[in-house]
C-alpha positions in Angstrom: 110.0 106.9 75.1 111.4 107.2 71.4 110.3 104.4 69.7 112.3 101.8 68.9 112.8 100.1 65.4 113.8 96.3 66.0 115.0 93.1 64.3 114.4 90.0 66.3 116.9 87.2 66.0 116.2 84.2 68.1 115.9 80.5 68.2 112.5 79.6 70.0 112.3 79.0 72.7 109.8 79.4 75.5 111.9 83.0 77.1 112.1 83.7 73.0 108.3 83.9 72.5 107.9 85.8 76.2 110.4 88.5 74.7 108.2 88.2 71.7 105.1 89.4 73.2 106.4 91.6 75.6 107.9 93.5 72.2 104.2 92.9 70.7 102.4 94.4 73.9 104.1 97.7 73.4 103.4 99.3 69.4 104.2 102.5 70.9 107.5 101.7 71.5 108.6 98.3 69.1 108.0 98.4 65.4 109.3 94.7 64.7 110.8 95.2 61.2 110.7 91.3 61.2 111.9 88.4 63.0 114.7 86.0 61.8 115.6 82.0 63.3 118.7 80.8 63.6 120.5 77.3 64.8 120.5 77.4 68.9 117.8 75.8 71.0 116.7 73.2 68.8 117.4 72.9 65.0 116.3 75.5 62.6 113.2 73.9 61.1 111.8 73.4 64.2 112.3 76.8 65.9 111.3 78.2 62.5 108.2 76.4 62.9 107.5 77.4 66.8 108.0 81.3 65.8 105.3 80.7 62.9 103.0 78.9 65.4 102.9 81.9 68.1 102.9 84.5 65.1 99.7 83.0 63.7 98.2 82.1 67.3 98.9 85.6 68.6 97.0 86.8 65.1 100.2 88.8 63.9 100.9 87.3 60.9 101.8 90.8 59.4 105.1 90.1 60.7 107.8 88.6 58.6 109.6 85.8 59.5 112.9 85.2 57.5 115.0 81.5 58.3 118.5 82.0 59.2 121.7 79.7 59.3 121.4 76.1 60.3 124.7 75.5 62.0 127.0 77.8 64.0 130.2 79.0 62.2 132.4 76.4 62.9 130.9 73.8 65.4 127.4 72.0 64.7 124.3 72.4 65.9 123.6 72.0 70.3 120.0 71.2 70.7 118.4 72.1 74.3 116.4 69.2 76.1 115.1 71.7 78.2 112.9 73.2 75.7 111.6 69.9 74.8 111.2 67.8 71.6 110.2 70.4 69.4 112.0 73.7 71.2 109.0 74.8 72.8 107.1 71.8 74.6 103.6 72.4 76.6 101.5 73.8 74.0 99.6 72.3 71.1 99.1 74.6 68.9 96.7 74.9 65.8 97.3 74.3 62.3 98.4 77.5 60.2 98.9 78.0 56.4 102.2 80.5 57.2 104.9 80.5 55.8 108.4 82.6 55.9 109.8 85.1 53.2 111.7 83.1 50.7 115.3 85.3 51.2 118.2 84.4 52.4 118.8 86.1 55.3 121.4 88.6 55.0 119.7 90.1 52.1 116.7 90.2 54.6 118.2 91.9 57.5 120.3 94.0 55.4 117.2 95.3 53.4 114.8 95.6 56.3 117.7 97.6 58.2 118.1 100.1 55.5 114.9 100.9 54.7 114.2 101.6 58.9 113.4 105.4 59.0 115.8 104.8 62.6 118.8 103.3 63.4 117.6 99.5 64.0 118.0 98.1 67.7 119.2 93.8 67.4 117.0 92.3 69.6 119.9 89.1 69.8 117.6 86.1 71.8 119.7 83.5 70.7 123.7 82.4 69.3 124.9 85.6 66.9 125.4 83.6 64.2 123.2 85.5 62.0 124.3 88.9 62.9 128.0 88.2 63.0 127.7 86.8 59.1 125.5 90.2 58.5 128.2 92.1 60.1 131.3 90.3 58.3 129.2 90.5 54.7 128.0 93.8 55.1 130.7 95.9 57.0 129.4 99.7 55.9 125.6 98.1 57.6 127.0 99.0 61.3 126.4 102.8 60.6 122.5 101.8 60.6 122.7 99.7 63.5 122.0 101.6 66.9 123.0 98.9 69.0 122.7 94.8 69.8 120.7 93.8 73.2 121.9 90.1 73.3 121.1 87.5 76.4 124.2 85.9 76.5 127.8 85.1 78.3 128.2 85.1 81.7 130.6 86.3 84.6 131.6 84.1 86.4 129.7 80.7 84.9 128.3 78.5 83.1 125.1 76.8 82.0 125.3 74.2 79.7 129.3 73.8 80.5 131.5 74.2 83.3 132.4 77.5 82.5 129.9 79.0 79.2 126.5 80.2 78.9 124.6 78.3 76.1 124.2 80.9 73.8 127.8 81.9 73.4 129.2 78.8 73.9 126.9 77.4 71.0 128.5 80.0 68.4 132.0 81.3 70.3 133.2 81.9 66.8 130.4 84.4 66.1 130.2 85.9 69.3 134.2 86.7 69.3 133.1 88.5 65.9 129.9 91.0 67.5 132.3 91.8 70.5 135.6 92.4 68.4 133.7 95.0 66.4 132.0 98.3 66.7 128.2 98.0 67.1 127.5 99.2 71.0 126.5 95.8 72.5 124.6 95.6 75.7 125.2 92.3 76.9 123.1 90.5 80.1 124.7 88.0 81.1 123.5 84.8 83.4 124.1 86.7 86.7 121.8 89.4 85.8 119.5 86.8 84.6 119.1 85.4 88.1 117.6 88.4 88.7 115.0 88.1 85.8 112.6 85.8 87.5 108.8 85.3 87.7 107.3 83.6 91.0 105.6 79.8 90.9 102.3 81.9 91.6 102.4 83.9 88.5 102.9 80.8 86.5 99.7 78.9 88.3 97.9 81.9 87.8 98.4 81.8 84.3 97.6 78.7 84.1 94.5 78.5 85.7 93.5 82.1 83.5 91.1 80.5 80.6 91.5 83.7 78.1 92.7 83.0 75.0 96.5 83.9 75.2 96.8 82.8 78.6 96.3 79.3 77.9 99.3 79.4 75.4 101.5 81.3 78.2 100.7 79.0 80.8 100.9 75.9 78.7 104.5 77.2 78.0 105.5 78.5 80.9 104.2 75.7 82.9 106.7 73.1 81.1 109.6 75.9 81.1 109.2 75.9 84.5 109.9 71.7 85.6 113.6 72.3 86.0 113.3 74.9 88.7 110.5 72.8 90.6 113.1 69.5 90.3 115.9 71.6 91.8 112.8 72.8 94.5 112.6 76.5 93.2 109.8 78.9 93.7 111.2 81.3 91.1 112.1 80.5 87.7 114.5 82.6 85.1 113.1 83.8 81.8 116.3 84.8 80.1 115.4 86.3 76.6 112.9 88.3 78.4 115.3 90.4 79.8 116.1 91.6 76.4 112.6 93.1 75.9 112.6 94.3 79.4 116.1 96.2 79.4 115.0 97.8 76.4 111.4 99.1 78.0 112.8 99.7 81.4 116.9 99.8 81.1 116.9 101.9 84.7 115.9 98.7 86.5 118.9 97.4 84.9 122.4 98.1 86.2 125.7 97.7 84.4 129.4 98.5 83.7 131.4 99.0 80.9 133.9 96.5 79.4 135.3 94.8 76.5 134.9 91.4 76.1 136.6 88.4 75.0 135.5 84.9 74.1 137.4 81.9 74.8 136.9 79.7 71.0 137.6 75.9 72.6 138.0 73.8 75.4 136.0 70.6 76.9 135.0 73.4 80.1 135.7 76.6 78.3 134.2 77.1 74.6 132.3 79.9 75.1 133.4 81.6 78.0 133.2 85.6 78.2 136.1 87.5 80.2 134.7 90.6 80.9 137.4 93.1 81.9 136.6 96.8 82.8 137.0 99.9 80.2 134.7 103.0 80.6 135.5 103.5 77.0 134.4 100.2 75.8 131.2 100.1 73.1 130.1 96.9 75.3 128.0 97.0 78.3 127.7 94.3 80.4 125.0 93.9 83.0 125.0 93.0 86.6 121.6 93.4 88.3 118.1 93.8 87.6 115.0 95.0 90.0 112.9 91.8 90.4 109.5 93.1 91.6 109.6 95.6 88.1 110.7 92.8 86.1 108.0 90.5 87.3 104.9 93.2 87.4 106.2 94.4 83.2 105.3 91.2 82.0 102.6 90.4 84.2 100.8 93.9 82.2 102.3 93.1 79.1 100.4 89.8 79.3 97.2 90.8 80.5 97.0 93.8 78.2 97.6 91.2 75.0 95.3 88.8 76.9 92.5 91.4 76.8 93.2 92.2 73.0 93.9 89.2 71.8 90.8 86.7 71.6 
């Protein structure tokens, strides 16, 4: 597989930081040109602080980390309880000295994006409020872009309202923006998301694994995974994942094309995507994934950085 030069753009996040290391597991194929935060799950400083925490736990503090906006576009800030206090609840982790570039963050996407020797992939984990400003302030930047893979929007639902996924309906402006222009945008959406799923069992065995970076995963995983057991699920949806995972494995993954459009307000609506069929569009929007090969990718990717890591 060519390999793939990638920005990270998320708000973590326990499914952030499993993306994270599934991107970190696979050198051949990721060169993570950096990482930047942005307003979603819990409030910048926070999330900022949980992606500096698993960057110096992990032993990667090679990678830049570069904060991003604090608010959405128009609406303020939506923090998640389901990520906890701090955005990523059921780990404690040690003390660190890091810190992140001192750039505003355009100037650091933009220069890490034109100085890739490739095209750069948008690994979009979180609301777009980041890359919709990049794209606005820097319009001749989308002839280095090779495409956005964004979690985000749904079908036919919603998660966080009637009617919206969280991560669209937390920046509708932003997201109307992306899908209005002409990056190629692979969207997954919530209903192939209930298709990314890892068993109760994979979870207990990570918690019970003592290595090093398993007892960060399972201390994570174990507290993302209280809402399925109240609602008395044996399976349990780790959305941003399927960003890393589509872009190691897109034939597990299947899809149409279609154009997109956001609805901007409404008590049941802000944020809903109305996906209508185009096989010309630049968007596509997935459907389905194969559970088994999503499960077994990450269940390697974290034993293979379990075994390096120490």
């Amino acid at each position: 597989m060519k390999k793939k030069y990638v920005l990270i753009d998320c708000d973590p996040g326990h499914d952030d930081v499993m993306a994270v290391l599934s991107a970190v597991a696979h050198p051949d194929i990721f060169h993570i040109l950096g990482i930047t935060t942005v307003c979603g799950n819990n409030l910048l400083p926070l999330i900022t602080e949980n992606m500096l925490n698993v960057l110096h736990y992990i032993h990667r503090e090679d990678i830049p980390v570069c904060m991003g906006a604090e608010s959405p576009l128009v609406y303020p800030p939506s923090p998640q309880a389901a990520h906890g206090y701090n955005g990523l609840e059921g780990f404690d982790f040690p003390k660190h000295n890091l810190k992140t570039v001192n750039q505003d963050v355009i100037s650091f996407m933009k220069e890490k994006i034109l100085s890739s020797p490739e095209p750069v992939t948008i690994m979009a984990l979180a609301p777009l409020t980041n890359i919709a400003t990049l794209l606005q302030t820097e319009q001749t930047i989308i002839n280095h872009i090779e495409q956005i893979v964004m979690m985000g929007g749904s079908w036919y639902r919603g998660n966080v309202i009637p009617n919206a996924e969280f991560n669209i309906y937390a920046d509708p402006h932003a997201a109307k923006e992306i899908f209005s222009g002409n990056v190629p945008t692979v969207i997954i959406p919530l209903e192939c998301c209930d298709d990314c799923t890892i068993s109760e069992e994979t979870v207990q065995n990570w918690m019970c694994d003592k290595r090093y970076l398993t007892k960060m995963v399972g201390g994570i995983m174990d507290f993302f995974a209280i809402y399925g057991r109240q609602h008395q699920r044996t399976r349990h949806t780790i959305f941003d994942l399927a960003v890393a995972e589509y872009l190691l494995q897109p034939e597990i993954f299947q899809g149409e094309h279609c154009d997109c459009d956001v609805t901007l307000s409404g008590e049941d609506t802000r944020g809903q995507t109305v996906f209508t069929t185009n096989p010309n569009s630049k968007i596509f929007v997935l459907k389905h994934a194969e559970t088994n090969q999503f499960e077994q990718q990450i269940i390697s990717d974290i034993n293979q950085l379990a075994n390096e890591i120490i």
